[in-house]
C-alpha positions in Angstrom: 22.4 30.9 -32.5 21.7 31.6 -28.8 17.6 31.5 -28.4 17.0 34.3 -25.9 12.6 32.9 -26.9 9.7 32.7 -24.5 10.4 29.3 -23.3 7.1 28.0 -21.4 8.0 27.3 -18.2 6.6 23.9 -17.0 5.3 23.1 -13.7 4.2 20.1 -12.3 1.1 20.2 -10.1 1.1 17.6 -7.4 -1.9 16.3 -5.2 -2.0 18.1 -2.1 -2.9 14.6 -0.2 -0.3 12.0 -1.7 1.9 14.5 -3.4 2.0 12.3 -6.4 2.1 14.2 -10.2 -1.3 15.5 -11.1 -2.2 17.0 -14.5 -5.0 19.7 -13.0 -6.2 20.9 -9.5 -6.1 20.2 -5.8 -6.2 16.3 -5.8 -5.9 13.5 -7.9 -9.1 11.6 -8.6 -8.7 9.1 -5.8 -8.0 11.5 -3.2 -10.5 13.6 -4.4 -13.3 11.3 -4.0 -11.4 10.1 -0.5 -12.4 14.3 0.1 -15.3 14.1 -1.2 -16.7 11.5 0.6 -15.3 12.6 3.9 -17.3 16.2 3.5 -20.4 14.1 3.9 -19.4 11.7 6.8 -17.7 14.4 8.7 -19.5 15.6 11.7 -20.0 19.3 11.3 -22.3 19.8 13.9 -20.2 22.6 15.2 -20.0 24.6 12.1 -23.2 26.6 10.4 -24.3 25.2 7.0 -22.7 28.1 5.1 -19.1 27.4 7.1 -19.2 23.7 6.0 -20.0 25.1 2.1 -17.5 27.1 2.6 -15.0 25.0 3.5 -15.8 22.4 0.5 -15.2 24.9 -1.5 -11.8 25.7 -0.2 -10.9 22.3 -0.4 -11.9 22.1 -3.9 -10.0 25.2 -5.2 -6.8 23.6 -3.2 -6.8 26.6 -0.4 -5.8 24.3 2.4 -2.2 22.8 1.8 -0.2 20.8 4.4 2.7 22.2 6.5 5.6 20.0 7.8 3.8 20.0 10.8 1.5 17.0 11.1 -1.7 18.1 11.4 -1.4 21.3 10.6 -2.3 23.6 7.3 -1.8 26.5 5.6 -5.7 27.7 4.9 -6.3 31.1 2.3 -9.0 33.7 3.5 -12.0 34.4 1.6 -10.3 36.9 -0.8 -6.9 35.5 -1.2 -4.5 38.1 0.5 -3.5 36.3 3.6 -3.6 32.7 4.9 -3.8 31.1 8.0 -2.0 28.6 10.2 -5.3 26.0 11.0 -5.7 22.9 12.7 -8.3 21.0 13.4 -8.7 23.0 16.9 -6.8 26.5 16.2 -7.4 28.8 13.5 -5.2 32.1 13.0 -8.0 33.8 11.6 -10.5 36.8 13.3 -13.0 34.7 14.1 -10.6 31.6 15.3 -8.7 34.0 17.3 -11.6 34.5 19.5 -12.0 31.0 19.7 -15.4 30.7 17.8 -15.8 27.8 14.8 -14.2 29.2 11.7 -14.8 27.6 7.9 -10.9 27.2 8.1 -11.0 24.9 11.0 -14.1 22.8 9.4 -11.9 22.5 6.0 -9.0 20.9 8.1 -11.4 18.9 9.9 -12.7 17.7 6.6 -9.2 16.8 5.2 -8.1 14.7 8.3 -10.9 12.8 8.1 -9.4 11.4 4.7 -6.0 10.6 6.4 -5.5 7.1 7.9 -5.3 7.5 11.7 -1.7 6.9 12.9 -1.7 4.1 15.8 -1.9 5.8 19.4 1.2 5.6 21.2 2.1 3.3 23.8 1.1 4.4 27.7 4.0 4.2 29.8 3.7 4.2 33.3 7.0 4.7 35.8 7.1 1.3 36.9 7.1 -0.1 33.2 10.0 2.7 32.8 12.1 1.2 35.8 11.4 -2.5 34.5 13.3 -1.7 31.5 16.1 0.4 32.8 16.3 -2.9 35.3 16.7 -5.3 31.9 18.6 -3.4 30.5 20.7 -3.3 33.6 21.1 0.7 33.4 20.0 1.0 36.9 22.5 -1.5 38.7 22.8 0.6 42.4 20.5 3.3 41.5 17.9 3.9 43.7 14.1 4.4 42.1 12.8 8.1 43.1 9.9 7.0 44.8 
């Protein structure tokens, strides 16, 4: 006998930080204190009290999830019909479109300050550029453009 039942779909809820299996909400309970402790070192100073509530609380309810784009996050408006493209910077919303502080903004703002920082990348001048073309004898009879 074929069972045509209500089978329970399952999903799996991952932490929106690590992406490792969580049983309920946004974070696991490491990367939620890592969050939590973040929204009171963070320097808000550009956002209004409210703003920086706010955007706690969107963090909490998991309303700022991470894009393939480093740095950059999908963030839901206050009633849930539409969401954002935000970065710590740029917000798609009203008020970020007119380039004033937005709750969105202070949420991702929030969340990278729980990321480690990557290492900054090397500064390369011209002449270290031409020093390694030379080693690499890639410029044998080429003259340098300056």
């Amino acid at each position: 006998m074929a069972s045509t039942g209500n089978a329970e779909q399952v999903t799996e809820n991952r932490c929106l930080r690590c992406g490792r299996k969580i049983r309920a909400g946004a974070y696991g309970p490491k990367c939620a204190a890592k969050v939590r402790a973040a929204a009171t070192a963070a320097d808000l100073s550009d956002w209004t009290a409210a703003q920086a509530e706010d955007a706690r609380e969107l963090i909490d309810d998991g309303g700022v999830v991470p894009t393939a784009m480093p740095g950059v996050f999908r963030t839901v408006s206050h009633d849930g019909e539409r969401t954002y493209l935000t970065s710590a910077r740029f917000c798609g919303c009203a008020r970020g479109l007119k380039g004033r502080p937005c709750l969105h903004g202070c949420a991702v703002v929030i969340v990278l300050g729980t990321r480690p920082q990557a290492a900054p990348a090397p500064v390369l001048t011209s002449a270290a550029i031409w020093a390694a073309l030379d080693s690499a004898g890639a410029t044998a009879g080429a003259l340098a453009p300056f």
